[in-house]
N, C-alpha and C positions, 0 to 999 in steps of 0.2 A: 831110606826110602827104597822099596821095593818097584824095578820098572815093567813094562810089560816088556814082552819081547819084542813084539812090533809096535813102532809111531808110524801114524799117516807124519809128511812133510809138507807144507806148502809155502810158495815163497811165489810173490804176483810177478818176478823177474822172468819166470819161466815158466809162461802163463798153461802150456801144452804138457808140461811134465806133472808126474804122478808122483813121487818120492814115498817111497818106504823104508824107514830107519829100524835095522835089526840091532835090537841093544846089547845081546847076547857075544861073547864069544865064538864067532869071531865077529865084530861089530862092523855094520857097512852101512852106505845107501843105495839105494836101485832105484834108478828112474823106470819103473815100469813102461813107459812107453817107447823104448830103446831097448832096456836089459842093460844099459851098464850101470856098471858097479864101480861105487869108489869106497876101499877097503879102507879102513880107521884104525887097524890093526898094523903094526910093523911085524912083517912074516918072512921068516929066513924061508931059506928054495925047501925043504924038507915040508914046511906048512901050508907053499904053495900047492904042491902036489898032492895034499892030502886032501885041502880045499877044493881043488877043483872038481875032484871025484862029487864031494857034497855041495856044490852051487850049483847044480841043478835041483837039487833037493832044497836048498834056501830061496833061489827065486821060487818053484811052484808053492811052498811054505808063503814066502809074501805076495805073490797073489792073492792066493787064496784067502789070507786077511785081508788085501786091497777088497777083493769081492764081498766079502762079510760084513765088512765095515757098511761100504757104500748099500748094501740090501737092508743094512741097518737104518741108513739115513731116509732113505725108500719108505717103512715104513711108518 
């Protein structure tokens, strides 16, 4: 099965939050309406440092889906 890169999340527990599941390498979630992330990945200190440089480029990425999505459903 081939996935996409990004899933919408939603769970009624947390009726305020937005979740985006990146499936890719390195795989997470982001509560869009916070910005944290909870990494799915087990990442030695060498990955973390590389990652951080590229999480601001993964959150405006899942955004930018979050918004496409929802203009989808719009129309």
């Amino acid at each position: 099965m081939t996935l996409p890169k990004f899933l919408l999340g939603d769970n009624t527990d947390f009726q305020d939050a937005i979740f985006v599941i990146h499936t890719e390498f390195p795989r997470f979630v982001i509560d869009l309406t916070t910005d944290e992330i909870e990494w799915l990945e087990e990442l030695d200190a060498s990955e973390k440092d590389e990652l951080e440089m590229e999480t601001v480029n993964l959150i405006e990425q899942a955004s930018a889906f979050y918004d496409r999505e929802v203009a989808r459903y719009e129309d």
